[in-house]
TORPA-4810 file (N, C-alpha, C, O; in nm, 3 decimals):
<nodes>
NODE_1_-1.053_1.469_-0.102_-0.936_1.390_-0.068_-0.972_1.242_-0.059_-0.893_1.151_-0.082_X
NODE_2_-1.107_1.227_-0.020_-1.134_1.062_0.039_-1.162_0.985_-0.135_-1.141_0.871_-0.176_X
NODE_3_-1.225_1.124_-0.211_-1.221_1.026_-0.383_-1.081_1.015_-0.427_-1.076_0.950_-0.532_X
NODE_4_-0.964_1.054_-0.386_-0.836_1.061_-0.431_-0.800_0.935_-0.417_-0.779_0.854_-0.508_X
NODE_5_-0.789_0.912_-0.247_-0.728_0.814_-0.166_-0.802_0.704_-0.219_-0.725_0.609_-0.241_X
NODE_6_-0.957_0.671_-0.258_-1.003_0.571_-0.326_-0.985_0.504_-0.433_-1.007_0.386_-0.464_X
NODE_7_-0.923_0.633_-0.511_-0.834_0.582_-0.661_-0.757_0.549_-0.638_-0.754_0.426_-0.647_X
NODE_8_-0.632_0.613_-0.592_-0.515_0.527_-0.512_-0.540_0.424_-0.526_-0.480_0.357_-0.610_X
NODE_9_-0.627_0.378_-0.457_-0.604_0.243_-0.369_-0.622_0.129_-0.464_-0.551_0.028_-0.465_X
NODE_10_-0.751_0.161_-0.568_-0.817_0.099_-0.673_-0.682_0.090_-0.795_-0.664_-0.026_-0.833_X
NODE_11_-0.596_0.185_-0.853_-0.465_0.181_-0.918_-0.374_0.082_-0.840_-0.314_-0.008_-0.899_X
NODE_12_-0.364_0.101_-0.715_-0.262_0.026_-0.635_-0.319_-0.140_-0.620_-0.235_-0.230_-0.613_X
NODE_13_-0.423_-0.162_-0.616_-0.448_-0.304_-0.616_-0.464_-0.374_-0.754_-0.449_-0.496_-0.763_X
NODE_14_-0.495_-0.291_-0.869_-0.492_-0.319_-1.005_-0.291_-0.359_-1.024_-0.260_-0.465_-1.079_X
NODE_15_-0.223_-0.301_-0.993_-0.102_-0.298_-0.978_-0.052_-0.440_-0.923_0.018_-0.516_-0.990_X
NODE_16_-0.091_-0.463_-0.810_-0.050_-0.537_-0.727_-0.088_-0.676_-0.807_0.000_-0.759_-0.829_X
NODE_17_-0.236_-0.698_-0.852_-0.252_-0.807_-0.931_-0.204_-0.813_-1.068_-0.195_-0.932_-1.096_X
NODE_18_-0.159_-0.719_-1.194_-0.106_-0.753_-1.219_0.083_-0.793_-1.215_0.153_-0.848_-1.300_X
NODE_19_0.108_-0.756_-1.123_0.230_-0.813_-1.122_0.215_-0.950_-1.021_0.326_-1.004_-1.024_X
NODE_20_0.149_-1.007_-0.956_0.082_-1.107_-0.899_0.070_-1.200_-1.011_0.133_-1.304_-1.027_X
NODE_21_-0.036_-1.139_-1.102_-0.019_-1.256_-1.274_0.091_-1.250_-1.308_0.104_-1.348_-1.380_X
NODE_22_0.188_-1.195_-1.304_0.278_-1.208_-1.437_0.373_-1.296_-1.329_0.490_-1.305_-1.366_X
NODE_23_0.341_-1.364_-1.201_0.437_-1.467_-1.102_0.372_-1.558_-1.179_0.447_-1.607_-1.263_X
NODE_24_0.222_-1.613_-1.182_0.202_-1.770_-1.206_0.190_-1.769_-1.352_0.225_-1.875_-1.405_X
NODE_25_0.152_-1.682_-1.427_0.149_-1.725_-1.610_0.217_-1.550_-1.656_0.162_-1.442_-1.678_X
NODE_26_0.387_-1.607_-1.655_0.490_-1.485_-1.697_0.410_-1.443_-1.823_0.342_-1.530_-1.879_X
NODE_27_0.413_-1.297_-1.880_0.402_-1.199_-2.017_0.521_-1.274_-2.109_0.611_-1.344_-2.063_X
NODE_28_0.501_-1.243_-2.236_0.594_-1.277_-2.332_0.689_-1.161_-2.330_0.626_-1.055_-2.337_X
NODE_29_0.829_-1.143_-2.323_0.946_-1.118_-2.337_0.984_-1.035_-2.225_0.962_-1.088_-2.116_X
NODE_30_1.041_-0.903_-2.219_1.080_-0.804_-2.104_1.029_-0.788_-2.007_1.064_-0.777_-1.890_X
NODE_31_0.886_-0.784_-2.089_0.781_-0.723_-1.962_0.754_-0.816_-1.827_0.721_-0.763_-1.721_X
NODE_32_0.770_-0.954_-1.838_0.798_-1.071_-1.718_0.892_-0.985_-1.658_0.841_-0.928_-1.562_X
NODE_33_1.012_-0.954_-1.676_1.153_-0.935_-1.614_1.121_-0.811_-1.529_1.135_-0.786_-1.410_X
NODE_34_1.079_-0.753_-1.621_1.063_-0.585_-1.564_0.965_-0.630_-1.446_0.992_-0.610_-1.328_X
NODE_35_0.837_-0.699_-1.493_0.727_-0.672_-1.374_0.794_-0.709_-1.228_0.784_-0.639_-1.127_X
NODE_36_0.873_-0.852_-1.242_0.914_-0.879_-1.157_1.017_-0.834_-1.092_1.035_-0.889_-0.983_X
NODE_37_1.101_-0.743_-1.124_1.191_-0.648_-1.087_1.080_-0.526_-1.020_1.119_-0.487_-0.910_X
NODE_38_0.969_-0.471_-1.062_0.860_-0.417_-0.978_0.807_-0.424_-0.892_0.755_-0.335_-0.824_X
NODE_39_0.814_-0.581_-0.874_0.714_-0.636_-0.770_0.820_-0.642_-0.665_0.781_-0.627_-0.549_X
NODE_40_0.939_-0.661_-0.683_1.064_-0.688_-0.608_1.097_-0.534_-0.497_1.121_-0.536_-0.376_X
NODE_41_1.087_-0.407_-0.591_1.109_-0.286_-0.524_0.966_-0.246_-0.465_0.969_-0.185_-0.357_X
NODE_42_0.847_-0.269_-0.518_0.711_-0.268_-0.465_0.709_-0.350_-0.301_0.683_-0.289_-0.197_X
NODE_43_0.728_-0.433_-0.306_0.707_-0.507_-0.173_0.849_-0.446_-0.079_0.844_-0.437_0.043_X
NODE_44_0.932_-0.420_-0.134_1.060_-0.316_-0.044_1.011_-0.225_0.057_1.017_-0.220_0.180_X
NODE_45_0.929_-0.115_-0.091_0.884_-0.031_-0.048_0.789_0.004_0.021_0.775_0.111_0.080_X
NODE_46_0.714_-0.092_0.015_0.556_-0.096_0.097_0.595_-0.157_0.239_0.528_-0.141_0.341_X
NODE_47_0.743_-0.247_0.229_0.774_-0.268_0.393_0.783_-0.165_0.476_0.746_-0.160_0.594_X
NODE_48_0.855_-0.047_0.385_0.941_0.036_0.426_0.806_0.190_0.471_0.793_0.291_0.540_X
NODE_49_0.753_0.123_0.393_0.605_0.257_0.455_0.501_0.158_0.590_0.439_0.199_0.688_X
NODE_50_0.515_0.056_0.549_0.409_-0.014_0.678_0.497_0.038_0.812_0.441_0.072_0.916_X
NODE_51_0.668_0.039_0.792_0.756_0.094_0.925_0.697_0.213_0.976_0.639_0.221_1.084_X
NODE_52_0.713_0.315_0.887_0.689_0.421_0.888_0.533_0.473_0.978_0.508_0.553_1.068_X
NODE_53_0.446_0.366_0.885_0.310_0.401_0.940_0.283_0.372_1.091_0.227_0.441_1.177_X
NODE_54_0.356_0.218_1.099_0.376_0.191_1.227_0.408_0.328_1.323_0.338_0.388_1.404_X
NODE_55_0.535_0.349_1.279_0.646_0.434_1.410_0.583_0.577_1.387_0.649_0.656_1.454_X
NODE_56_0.463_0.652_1.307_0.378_0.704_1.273_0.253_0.728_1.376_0.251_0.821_1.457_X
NODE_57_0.160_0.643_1.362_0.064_0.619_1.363_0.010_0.510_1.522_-0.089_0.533_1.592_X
NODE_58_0.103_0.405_1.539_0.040_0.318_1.660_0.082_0.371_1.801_0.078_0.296_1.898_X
NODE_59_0.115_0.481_1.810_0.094_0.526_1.956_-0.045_0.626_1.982_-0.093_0.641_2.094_X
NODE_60_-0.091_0.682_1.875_-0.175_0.765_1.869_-0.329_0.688_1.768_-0.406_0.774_1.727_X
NODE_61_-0.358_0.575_1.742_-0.428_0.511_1.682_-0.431_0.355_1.734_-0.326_0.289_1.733_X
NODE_62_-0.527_0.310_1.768_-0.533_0.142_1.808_-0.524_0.120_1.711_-0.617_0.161_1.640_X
NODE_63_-0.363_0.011_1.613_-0.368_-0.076_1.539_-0.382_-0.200_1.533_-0.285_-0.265_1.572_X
NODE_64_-0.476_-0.261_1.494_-0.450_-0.439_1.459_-0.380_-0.507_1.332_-0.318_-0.435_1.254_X
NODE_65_-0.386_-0.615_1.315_-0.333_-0.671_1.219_-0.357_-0.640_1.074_-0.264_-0.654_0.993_X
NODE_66_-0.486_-0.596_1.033_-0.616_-0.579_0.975_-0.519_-0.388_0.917_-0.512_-0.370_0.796_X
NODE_67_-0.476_-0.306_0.986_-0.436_-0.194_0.961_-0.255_-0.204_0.901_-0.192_-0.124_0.833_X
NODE_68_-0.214_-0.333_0.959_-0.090_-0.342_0.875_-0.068_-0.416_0.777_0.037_-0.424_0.713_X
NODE_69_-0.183_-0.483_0.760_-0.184_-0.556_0.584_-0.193_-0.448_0.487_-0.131_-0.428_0.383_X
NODE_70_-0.307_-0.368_0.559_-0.384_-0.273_0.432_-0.270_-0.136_0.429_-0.273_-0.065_0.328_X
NODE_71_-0.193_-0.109_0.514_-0.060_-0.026_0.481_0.038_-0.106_0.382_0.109_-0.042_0.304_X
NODE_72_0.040_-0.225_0.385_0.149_-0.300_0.341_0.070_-0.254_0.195_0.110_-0.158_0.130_X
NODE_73_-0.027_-0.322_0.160_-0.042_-0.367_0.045_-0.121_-0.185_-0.019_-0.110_-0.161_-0.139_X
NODE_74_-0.180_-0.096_0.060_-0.211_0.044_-0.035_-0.090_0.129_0.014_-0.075_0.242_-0.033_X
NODE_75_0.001_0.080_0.109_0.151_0.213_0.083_0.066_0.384_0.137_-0.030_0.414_0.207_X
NODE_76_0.147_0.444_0.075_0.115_0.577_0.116_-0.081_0.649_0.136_-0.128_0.736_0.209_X
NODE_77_-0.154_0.537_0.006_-0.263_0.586_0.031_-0.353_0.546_0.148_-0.459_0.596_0.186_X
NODE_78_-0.268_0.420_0.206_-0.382_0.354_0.363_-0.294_0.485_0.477_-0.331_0.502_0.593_X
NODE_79_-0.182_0.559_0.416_-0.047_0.638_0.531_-0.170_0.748_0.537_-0.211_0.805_0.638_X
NODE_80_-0.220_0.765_0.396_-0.302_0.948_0.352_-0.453_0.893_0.433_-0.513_0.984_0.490_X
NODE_81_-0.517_0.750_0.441_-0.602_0.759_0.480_-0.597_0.763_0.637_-0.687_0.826_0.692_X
NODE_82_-0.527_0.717_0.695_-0.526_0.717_0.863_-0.457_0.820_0.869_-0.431_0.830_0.989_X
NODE_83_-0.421_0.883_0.829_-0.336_1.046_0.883_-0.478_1.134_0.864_-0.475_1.250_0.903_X
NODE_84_-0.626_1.074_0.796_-0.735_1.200_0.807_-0.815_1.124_0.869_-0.907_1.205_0.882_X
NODE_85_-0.857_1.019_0.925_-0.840_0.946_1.039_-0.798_1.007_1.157_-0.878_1.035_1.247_X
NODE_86_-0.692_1.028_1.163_-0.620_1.082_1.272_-0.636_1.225_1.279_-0.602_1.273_1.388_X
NODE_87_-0.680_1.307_1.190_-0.681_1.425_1.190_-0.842_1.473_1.243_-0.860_1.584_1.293_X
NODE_88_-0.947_1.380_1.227_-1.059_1.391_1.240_-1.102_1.390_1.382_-1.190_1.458_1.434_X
NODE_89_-1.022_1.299_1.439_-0.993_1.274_1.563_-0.968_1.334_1.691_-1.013_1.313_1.804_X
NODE_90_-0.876_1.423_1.639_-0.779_1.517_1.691_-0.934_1.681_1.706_-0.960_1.746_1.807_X
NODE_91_-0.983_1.691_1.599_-1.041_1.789_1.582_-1.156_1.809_1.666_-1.206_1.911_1.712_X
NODE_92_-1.199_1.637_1.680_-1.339_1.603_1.792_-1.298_1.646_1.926_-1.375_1.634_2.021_X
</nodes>
């Protein structure tokens, strides 16, 4: 699971920069429009899981600042990594 969540994360930040490039030097034709229509529901959605992880995760885990960037920006795979985190935890 922990080589899964590592790809994740490695796809998800490859992701993140290129649609990051295609803000300061746009692609030639659609693909500008589209990325940025991506990046538009991408950052939605990654608000909408950092909530989650939050109302999730910070009563039962000390979060800092440092744990809600890295939800923001890996989404479900920083959700998959502190939920075995949390599970490891639980087991001690």
């Amino acid at each position: 699971m922990k080589t899964l969540i590592t790809l994740g994360k490695l796809v998800t930040a490859l992701a993140w920069l290129l649609m990051l490039f295609n803000l300061l030097h746009p692609f030639d034709g659609q693909i500008a429009a589209v990325l940025n229509i991506l990046l538009g529901v991408t950052v939605m959605m990654h608000l909408l899981q950092t909530l989650i992880f939050h109302t999730l995760f910070s009563r039962v885990l000390p979060l800092g600042v440092r744990d809600y960037v890295n939800g923001f920006a890996f989404g479900v795979f920083a959700l998959l990594s502190y939920r075995q985190q949390l599970l490891q935890h639980h087991a001690n």
